[in-house]
C-alpha positions in Angstrom: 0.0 0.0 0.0 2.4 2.7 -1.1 -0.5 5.2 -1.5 -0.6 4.8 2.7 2.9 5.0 3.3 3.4 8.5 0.8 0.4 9.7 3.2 1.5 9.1 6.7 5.3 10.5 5.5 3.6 13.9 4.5 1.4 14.2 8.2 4.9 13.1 9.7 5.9 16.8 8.5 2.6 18.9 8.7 1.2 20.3 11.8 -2.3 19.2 13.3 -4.8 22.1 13.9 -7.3 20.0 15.2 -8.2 16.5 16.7 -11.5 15.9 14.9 -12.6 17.2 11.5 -14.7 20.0 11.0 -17.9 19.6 9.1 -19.1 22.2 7.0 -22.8 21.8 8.5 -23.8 24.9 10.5 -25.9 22.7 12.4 -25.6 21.5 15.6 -28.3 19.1 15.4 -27.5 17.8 12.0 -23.8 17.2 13.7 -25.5 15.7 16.6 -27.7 12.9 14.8 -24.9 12.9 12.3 -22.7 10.9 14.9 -25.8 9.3 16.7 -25.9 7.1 13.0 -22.3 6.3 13.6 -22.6 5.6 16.8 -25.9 3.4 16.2 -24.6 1.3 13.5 -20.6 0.9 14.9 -21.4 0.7 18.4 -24.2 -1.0 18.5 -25.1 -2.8 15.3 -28.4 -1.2 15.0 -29.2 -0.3 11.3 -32.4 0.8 12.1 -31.8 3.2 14.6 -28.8 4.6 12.7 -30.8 5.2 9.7 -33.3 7.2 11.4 -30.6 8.9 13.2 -29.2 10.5 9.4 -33.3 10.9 8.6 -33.3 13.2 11.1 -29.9 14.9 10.9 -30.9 15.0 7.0 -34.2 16.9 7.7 -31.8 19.8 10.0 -29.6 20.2 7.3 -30.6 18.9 3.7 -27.7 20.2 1.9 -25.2 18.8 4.0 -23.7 16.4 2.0 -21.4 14.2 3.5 -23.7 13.5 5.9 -26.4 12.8 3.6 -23.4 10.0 1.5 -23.9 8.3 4.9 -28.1 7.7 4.5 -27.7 6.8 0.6 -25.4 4.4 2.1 -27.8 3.1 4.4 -31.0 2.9 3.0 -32.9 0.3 1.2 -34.9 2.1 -1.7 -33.1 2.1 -4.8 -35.0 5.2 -6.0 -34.2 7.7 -3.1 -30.3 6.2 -3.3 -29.9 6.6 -6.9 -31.9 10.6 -6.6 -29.5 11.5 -3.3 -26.5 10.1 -5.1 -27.5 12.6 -8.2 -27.7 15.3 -5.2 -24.3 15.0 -4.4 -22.6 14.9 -7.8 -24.1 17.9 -9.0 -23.0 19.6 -5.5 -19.8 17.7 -4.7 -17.6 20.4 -5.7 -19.3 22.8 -2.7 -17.6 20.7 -0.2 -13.8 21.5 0.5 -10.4 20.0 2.2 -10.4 16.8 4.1 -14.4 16.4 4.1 -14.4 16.9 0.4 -12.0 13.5 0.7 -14.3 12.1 2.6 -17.3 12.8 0.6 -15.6 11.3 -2.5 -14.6 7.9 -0.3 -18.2 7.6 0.7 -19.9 8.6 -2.9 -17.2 5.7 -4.7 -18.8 3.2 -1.7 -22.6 4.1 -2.4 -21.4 3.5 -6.3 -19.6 -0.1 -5.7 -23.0 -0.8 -3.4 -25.2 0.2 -6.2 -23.3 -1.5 -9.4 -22.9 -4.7 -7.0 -26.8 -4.6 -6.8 -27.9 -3.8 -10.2 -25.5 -6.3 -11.9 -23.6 -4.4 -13.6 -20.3 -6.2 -13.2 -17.9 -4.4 -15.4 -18.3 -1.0 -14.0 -18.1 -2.7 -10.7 -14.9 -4.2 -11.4 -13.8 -1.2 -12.5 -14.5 1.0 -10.1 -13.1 -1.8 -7.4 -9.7 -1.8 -8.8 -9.0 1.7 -7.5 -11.9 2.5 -5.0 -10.8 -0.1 -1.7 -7.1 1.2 -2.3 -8.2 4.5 -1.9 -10.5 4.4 0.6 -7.3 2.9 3.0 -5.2 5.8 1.9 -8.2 8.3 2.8 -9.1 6.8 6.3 -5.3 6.3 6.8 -5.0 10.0 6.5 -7.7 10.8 8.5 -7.0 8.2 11.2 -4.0 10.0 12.0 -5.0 13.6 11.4 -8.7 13.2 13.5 -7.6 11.0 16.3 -10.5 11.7 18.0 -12.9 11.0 15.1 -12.8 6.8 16.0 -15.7 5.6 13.4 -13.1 6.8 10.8 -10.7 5.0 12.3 -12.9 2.3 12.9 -13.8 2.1 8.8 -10.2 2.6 7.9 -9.5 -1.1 10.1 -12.1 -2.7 8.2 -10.5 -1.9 4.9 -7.0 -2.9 5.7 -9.0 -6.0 7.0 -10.2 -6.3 3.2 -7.6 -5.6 1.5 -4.7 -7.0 4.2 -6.6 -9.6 6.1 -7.6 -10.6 9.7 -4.2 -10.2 11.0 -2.9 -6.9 9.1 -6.6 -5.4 10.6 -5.4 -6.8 14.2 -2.0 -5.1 14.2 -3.6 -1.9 13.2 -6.2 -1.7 15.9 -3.8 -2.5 18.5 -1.8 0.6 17.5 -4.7 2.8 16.5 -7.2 2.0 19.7 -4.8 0.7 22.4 -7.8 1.6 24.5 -10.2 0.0 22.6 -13.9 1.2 22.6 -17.1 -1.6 22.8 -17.8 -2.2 19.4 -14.3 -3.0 19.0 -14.2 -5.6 21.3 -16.6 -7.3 19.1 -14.6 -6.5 15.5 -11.6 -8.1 17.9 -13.4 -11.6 18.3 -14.7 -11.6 14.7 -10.9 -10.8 13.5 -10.1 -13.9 15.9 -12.3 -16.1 14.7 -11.0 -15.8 10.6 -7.4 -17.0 12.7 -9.0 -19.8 13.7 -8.3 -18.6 17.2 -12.1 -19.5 18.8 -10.7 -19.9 22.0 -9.8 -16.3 22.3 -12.3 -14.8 19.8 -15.4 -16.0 21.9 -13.7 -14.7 25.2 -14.2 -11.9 23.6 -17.6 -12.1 22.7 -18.3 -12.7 25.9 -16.8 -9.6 26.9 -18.4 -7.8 24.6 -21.9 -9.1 25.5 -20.9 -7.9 29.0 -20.2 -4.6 27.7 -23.3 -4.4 25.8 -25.3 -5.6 28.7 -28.9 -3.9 28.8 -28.5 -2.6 25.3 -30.0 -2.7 22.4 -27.4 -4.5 20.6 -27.8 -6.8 17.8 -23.8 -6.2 17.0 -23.3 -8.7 20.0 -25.4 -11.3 18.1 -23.7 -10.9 14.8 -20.5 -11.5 16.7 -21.6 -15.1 17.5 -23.2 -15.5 14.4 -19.7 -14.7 12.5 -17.8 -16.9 14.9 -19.8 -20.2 14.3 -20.1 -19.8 11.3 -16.2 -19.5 11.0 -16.4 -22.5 12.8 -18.3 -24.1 10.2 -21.3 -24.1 13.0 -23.7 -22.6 10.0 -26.8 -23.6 12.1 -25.7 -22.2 15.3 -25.0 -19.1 12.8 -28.0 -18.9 11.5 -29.8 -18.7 15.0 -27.5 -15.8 16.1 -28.4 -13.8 12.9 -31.8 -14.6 13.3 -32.0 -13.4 17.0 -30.0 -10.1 15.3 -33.0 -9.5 13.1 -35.1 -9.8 16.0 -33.7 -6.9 17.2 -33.2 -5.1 14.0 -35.6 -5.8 11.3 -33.3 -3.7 9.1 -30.1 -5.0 10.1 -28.2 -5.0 6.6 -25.8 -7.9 7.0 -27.9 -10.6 9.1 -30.6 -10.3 6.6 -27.2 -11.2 4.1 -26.2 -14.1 6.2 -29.7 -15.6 7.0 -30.2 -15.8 3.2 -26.4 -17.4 2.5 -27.0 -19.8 5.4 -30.7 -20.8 4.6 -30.2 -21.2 0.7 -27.2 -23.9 2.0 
């Protein structure tokens, strides 16, 4: 990932003005619900609740557009994605600096999401060749720059976990969260689990369960539901993503792995 590298040697040399990135929404309620959606569907799993949490941050603010990238990313109907997505195209250029990066991340995921459901494979492929590549430079940038904004931190693990695997995203959230927050805890036993380390990876899930105690979590069920099925355990699986949707009707990826694990 020379891209990364070039990126962290420039910050190495540039001073830091500030520890989180500022938004260009005047709004402190848009700002407010615009991390409540991060918050819902990181934290705690909770689709649902994170999409109305950008439904309402969308309403205080409709032109803000990197916060509206993050409800085309999350809804369901096609229609309003593939209007919203229009939205910020024609408006993309408004939006300066390090959010502008941001905004163009996010608008190349809503793109891959879209092709990927439409079947149209070849602009998929396309656009895949450069878009996960970038999106680890971005976050790599931002991670560093924002310390204090974790979800991007959070997002920029899950790519080097794409494109680096379990253990490359391991080494990076030991140096990147050597505190960790909850819904770590839970990406921790899931990274475990594509080891082959199920020992430790459900001690985690148990800790994370603990951590998550009293809360509307279906994040904690997912966690168990990833693990067995790592385990080849596809029916004990399927129960824990079932028991997710119980919780969240809208919960993107256990609707994804109850229709994998039924059609088996």
């Amino acid at each position: 990932m020379k891209q990364v590298f070039v990126i962290l040697l420039l910050l190495a040399t540039t001073k830091v003005h500030s520890q989180k990135l500022e938004l260009s929404t005047k709004s402190d309620s848009a700002i407010y619900y615009y991390y409540q959606g991060w918050e819902q569907v990181l934290d705690y799993g909770h689709f649902s609740k994170s999409e109305d949490a950008y439904r309402k941050m969308h309403q205080h603010d409709p032109e803000f557009l990197v916060g509206l990238s993050l409800l085309v990313r999350i809804t369901m109907d096609t229609s309003e994605r593939i209007q919203m997505l229009r939205k910020i195209e024609q408006n993309a250029n408004e939006v300066k600096g390090d959010e502008r990066l941001l905004l163009n991340l996010f608008t190349d995921l809503i793109k891959l999401y879209s092709y990927r459901e439409r079947g149209l494979t070849k602009k998929l492929n396309a656009l895949a060749e450069t878009a996960y590549d970038n999106a680890e430079s971005t976050l790599a940038l931002l991670a560093e720059k924002y310390p204090d904004d974790i979800y991007y931190k959070s997002e920029y693990i899950e790519f080097i976990h794409r494109n680096s695997g379990a253990q490359a995203a391991l080494d990076a959230l030991s140096k990147h969260f050597p505190e960790p927050p909850p819904f770590m805890f839970g990406y921790t036993a899931q990274l475990q689990s594509e080891l082959g380390q199920f020992d430790e990876a459900l001690k985690r899930a148990k800790e994370f369960e603990q951590l998550m105690k009293n809360k509307e979590a279906p994040y904690v069920f997912m966690v168990y539901a990833k693990i067995y099925k790592e385990k080849g355990n596809n029916d004990q699986a399927l129960d824990y993503a079932q028991e997710a949707l119980k919780v969240d009707p809208g919960h993107i990826l256990a609707k994804r792995m109850v229709n994998e694990l039924s059609s088996d």
